[in-house]
C-alpha positions as CSV (number, residue, x, y, z in Angstrom):
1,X,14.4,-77.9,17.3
2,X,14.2,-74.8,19.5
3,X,14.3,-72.4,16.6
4,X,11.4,-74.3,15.1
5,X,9.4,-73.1,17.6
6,X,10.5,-69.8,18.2
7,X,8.9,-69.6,14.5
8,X,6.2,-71.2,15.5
9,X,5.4,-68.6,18.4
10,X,6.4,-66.0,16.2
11,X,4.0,-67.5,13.9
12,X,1.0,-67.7,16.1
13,X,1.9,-64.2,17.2
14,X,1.3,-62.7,14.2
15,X,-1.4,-65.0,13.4
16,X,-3.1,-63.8,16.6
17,X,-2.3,-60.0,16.0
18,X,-3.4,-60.3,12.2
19,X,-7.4,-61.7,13.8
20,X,-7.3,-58.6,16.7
21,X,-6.8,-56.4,13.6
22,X,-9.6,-58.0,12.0
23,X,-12.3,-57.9,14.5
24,X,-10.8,-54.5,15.4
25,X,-9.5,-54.5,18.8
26,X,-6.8,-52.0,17.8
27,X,-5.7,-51.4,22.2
28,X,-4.7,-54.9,22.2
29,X,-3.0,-55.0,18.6
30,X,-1.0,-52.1,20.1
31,X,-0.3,-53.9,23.7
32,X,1.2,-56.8,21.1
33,X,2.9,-54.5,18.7
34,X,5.1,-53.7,22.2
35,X,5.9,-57.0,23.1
36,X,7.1,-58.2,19.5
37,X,11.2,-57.4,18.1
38,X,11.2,-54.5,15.8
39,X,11.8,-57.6,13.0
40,X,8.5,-59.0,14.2
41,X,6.7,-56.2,13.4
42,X,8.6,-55.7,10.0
43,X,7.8,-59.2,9.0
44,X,3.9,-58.8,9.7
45,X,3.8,-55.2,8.1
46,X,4.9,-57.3,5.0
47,X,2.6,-60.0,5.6
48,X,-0.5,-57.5,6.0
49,X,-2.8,-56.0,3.1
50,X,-2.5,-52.6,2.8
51,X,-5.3,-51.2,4.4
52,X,-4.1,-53.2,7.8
53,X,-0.6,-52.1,6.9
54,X,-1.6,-48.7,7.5
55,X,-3.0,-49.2,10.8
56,X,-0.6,-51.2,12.2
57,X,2.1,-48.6,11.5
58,X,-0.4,-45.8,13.2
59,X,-0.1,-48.1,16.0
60,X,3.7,-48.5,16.1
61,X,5.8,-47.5,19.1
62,X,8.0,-45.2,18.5
């Protein structure tokens, strides 16, 4: 049960981070993109079209 909603979370993290990149709130993407596990962040880069791709990975901590 607890792994189901660590998914979840993870889930609604990347739901939530996929929306700020759509209405273009790219500060905030970035203050999520340093809170999330470098697998997080592989995992939405997979999940994004390519023009968001691109952004995201602009936005990337190094």
């Amino acid at each position: 049960m607890p792994q189901e909603q660590e998914q979840d979370t993870s889930r609604e993290r990347l739901q939530a981070i996929s929306k700020l990149l759509e209405e273009g709130t790219l500060a905030q993407v970035e203050r999520e993109l340093r809170s999330l596990h470098p697998a997080e962040i592989a995992h939405l880069m997979e999940s994004l079209p390519h023009e968001q791709r691109e952004i995201v990975w602009e936005l990337v901590p190094p």
